[in-house]
N, C-alpha and C positions, 0 to 999 in steps of 0.2 A: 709309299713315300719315296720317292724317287727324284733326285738333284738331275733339274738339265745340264750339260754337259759344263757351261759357260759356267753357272752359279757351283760346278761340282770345284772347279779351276780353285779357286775366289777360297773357299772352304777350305780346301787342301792349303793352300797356300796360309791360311789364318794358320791352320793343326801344325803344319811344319814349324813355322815359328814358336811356339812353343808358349804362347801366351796367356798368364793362369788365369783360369774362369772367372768370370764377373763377379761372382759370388764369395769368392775366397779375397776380394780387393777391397780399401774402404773406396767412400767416394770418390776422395781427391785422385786416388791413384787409377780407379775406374776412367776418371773426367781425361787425365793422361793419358793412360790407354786408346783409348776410343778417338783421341787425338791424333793420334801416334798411327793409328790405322788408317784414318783420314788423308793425314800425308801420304802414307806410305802407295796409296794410291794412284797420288799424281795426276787426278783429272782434269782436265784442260777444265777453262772458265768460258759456257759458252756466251758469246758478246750479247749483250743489252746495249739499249740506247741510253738509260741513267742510271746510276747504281746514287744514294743518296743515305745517309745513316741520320735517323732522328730519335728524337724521346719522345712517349708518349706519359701523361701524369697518372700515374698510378697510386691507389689507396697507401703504399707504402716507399713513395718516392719514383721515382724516373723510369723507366721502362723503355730501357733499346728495341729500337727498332731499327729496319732496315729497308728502302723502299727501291724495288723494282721498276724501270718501266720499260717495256718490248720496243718503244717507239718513244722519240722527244713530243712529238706535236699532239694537240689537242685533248679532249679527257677521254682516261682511260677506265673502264670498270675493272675492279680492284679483289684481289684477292690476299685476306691475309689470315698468313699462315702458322702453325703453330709445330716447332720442330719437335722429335721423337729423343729420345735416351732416356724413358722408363721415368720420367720427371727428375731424374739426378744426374745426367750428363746433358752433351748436344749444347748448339748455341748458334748463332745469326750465322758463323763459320764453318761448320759442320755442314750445312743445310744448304749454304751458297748456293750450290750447282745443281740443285737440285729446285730451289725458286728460278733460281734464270731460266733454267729451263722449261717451267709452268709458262713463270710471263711469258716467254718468245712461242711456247705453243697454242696457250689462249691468248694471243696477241692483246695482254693487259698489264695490270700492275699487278706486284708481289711486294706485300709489305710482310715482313717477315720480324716475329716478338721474341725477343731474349728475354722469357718469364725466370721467376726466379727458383732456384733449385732448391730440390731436397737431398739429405736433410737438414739441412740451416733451416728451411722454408717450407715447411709441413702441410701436405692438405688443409684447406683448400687457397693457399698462398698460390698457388699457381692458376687456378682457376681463376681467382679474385682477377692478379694481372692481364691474363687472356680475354677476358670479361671487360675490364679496363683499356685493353687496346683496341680493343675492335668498338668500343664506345668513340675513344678520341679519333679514329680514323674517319668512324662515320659524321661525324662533329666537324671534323676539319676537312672534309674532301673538297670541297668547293677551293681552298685555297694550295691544297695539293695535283687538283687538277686531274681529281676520283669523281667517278661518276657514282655519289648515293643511290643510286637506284638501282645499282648493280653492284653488289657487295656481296662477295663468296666467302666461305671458311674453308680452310684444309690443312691437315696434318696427317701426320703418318707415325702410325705405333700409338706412344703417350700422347704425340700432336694429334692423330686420329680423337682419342678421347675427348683434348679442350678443346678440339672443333668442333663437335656435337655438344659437349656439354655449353658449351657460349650460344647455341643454334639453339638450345634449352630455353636459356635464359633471355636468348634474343626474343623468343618465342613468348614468353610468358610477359616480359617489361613491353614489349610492341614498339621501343622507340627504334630499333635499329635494324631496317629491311632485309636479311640475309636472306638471298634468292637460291644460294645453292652452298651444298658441303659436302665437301671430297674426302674421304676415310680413308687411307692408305693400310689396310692392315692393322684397324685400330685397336686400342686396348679397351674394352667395353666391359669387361664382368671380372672385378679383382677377388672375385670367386677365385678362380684357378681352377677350375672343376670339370672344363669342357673336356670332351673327349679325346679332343685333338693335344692335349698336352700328354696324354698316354701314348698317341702315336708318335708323335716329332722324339718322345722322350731325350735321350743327351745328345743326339747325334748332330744335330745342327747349330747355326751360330745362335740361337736363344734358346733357353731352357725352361722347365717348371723351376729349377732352384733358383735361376739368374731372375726369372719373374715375383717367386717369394722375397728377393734379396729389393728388386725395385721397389716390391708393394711393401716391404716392413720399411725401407728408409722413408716412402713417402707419406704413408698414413700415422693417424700418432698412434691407432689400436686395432683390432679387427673389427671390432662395432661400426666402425665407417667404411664395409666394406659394404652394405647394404645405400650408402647417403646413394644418389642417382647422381652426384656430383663427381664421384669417382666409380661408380656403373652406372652410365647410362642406359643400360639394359635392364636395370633396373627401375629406368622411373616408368611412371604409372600410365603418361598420357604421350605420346610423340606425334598425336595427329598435325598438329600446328609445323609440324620443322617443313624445312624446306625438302625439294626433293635432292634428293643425295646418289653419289657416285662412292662405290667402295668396292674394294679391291682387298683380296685374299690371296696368299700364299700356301702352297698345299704341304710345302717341309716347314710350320712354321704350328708354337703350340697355340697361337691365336686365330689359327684359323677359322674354325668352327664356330667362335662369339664373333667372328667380324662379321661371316654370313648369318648368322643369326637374329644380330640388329638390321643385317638389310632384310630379313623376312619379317623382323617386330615391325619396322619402318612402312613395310607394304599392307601388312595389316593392316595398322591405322590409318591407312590410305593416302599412304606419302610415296609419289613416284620413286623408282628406284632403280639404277642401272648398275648390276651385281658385276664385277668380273673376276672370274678365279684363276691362279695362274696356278696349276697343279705341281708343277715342277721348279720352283719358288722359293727361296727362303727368306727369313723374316729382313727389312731392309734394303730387297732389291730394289725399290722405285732411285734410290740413291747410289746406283751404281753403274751408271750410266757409263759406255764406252769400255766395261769386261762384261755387261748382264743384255745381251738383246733386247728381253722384255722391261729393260728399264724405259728404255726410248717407247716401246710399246704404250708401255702405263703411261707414258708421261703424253703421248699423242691421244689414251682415250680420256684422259683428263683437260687435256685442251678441246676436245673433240665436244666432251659433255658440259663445261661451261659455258664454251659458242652458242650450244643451243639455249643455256639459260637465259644468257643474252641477249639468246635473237639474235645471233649469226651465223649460220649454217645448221649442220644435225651432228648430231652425237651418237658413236657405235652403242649399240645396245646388244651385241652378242655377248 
């Protein structure tokens, strides 16, 4: 396991600062944290043509949203997305620069869900929400000026997870067409068990203890670490989902369950276009403009929704 030189910059720089492990922080000071780095970034906002903030009705009130669109004119197929921070941090803010930059590469829309956090909002509170937005967006696309027919999911880390878990549930209710779902290094087996968390061990920016510390604020016991709602890897049937795009970090300890669902996924004979970045750590897709292969991912992610849609082809190395 080995940091590319760019991602090694990025790390050093976090260790210098001297900032205490995730694990040692409660949420609220986590939520800060993780903010705090955000800034401290400074990444340019790169330009859309409408940036739009809406609510969608959710089982327990309102449900921010935030709509993308690459272009003002005519209907766009829609991508909405579901942000990462282990289901207890992250929010429409975090993620910004990282949806502009989907829409302007799959030249569509990015509706992006502020579901609500753990632990106020305990499994499967967050599901319920993600579940809930992607219903209202498929509901209202005609007046938003989304093309129903082309309706993608994607998230990265914890958003990795509600994007399949909602591609689940889209799959088994039938009312809501999701044609394609993008896993950025998703959270898939709150086992903790994979291999690849012995290798990353403490050295990089996510851990086995920072991921015990996500999965006890989120779940209410370990009994629900088997529900398929929080391990999709777990459920029984994934023939029905759509085909999917996912993306794996090789310094990261989820690496080994995120290609693991893209090999359950091809089993059941769900196309799949794998990409592993071996030199990687967990995050990179959101760090556009210090991480080369940010812009990478973020082109074979435009690349692989084109072709969902029917507009061009999608790398499949």
């Amino acid at each position: 396991m080995q940091l590319d030189p760019d991602a090694q910059v990025l790390l050093d720089a976090a260790l210098k600062a001297g900032r205490p492990p995730i694990e040692t922080l409660t949420p609220v000071e986590a939520r800060r944290q993780m903010k705090e780095l955000r800034a401290a970034l400074k990444q340019p906002q790169p330009p859309v043509a409408d940036v739009r903030d809406l609510a969608a009705e959710g089982p327990h009130g309102a449900i921010p949203l935030r709509l993308y669109r690459s272009r003002g004119d005519g209907t766009l197929p829609v991508v909405v997305f579901f942000h990462g921070g282990g289901w207890v941090f992250g929010d429409i803010e975090t993620h910004d620069n990282l949806c502009r930059s989907i829409a302007n590469a799959a030249d569509c829309a990015v509706v992006s869900v502020d579901y609500r956090l753990a632990p106020e909002h305990k499994f499967p509170a967050a599901v319920d929400d993600s579940w809930a937005a992607l219903q209202w967006v498929a509901a209202r696309a005609g007046d938003l000026a989304l093309d129903r027919a082309r309706i993608a999911v994607a998230g990265d880390s914890a958003g990795g997870n509600l994007a399949t878990v909602v591609s689940l549930l889209a799959a088994q209710d039938g009312g809501v067409p999701v044609r394609h779902q993008v896993l950025l290094y998703p959270t898939v087996d709150l086992g903790l068990a994979h291999d690849s968390f012995r290798r990353a061990g403490a050295r990089f920016n996510l851990t086995a203890n920072a991921m015990a510390w996500f999965r006890a604020h989120y779940l209410n016991g370990d009994h629900e670490v088997d529900d398929w709602r929080a391990s999709p890897l777990r459920a029984k049937d994934l023939s029905k989902l759509p085909p999917a795009y996912v993306a794996t970090a090789g310094c990261d300890p989820l690496c080994d369950e995120g290609e693991a669902y893209a090999r359950a996924l091809e089993r059941h004979g769900v196309p799949v276009t794998f990409r592993h970045f071996p030199g990687q750590m967990h995050g990179f897709a959101g760090m556009s403009g210090f991480v080369t292969a940010a812009d990478e991912v973020v082109a074979d992610v435009g690349a692989a929704l084109k072709q969902a849609w029917g507009v061009g082809g999608a790398d499949t190395r």
